[in-house]
N, C-alpha and C positions, 0 to 999 in steps of 0.2 A: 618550508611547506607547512601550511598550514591543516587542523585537523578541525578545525569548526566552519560548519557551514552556517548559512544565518536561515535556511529555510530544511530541516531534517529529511524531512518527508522530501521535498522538491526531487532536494541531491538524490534519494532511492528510485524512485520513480524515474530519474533523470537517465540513471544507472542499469536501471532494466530494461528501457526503452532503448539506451544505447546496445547493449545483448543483446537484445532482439533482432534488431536490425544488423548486427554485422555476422549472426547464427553462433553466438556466443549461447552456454546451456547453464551458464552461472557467472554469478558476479559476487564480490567480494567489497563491501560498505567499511566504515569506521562503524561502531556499533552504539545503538542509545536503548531508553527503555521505547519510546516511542517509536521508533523502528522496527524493534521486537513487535510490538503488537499491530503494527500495520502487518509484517508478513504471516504474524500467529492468523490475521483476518482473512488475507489471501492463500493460505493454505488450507484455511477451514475451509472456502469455496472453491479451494481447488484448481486456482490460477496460477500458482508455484508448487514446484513439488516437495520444496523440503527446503530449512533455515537450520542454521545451528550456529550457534554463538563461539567463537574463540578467544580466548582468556588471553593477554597482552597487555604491555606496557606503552605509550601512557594510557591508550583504549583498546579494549578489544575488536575483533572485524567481527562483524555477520555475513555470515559463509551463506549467501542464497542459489538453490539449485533451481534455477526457471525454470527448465524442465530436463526428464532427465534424457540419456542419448539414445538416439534412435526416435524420440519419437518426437510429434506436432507442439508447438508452444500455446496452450488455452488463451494466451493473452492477444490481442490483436490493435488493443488500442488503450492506452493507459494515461491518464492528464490528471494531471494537480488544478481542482476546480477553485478550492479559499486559497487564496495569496496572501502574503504579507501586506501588498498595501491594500486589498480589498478581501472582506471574509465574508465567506457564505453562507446562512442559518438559515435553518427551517422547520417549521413544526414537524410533528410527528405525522400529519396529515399532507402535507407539504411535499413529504420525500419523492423524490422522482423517479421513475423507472427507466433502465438505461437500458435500451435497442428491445423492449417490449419483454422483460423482465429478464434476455439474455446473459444482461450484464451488471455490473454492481455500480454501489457506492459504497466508499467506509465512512463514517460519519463519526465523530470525537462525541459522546457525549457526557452524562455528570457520571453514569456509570461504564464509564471508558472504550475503547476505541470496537467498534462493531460496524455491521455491514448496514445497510437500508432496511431490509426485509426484519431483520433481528431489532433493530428501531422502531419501527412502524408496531410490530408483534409487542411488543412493551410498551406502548405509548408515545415511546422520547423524540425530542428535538433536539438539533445540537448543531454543528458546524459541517458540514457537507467537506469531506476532505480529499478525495481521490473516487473518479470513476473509469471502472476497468469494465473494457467488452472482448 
């Protein structure tokens, strides 16, 4: 079995959206730094409850708690918009509002992985990577 995925972000998103749908309240990744800072982005908005990294051989896992038990999951709708064979960029002017500003985007930019609204507030363009409602 193998531990590399060719698309990081995909597999998580992949991963959460599988939870969701069978009422799973966490999931458990191979872990990268990229990773990390997709869920550091979704925790600061509020769409997961909590990430924690675990230390292992040959990689660690990231421990992500979707939400915690007992109660609703924030997430409702989650897709990977830039692909490997096609990527997405837009200005800072560009950025799109998801379901009338209910929902995000995280966006990779020169100064590293943040939401639309945090993009737009600073100016930056960059690659549109994941929209969550």
């Amino acid at each position: 079995m193998s531990l590399q995925s060719t698309d990081q972000i995909a597999d998580l998103i992949t991963r959460i959206r599988n939870a969701l749908m069978v009422g799973k309240n966490e999931v458990r990744v191979p872990t990268s730094k990229l990773k990390v800072a997709v869920c550091e982005a979704l925790k600061k908005a509020k769409f997961i409850a909590d990430f924690n990294v675990e230390e292992g051989t040959p990689r660690g896992t990231l421990h992500v708690v979707i939400v915690n038990p007992g109660e609703i999951a924030r997430i409702n709708e989650i897709s990977k918009v830039s692909k490997p064979g096609r990527r997405v960029y837009c200005a800072a002017d560009e950025i799109p509002k998801v379901k009338s500003g209910r929902g995000i985007v995280l966006m990779s930019t020169n100064r590293g992985i943040m939401t639309g609204e945090e993009a737009r507030a600073q100016r930056l363009g960059g690659e549109i990577l994941v929209k969550v409602y």
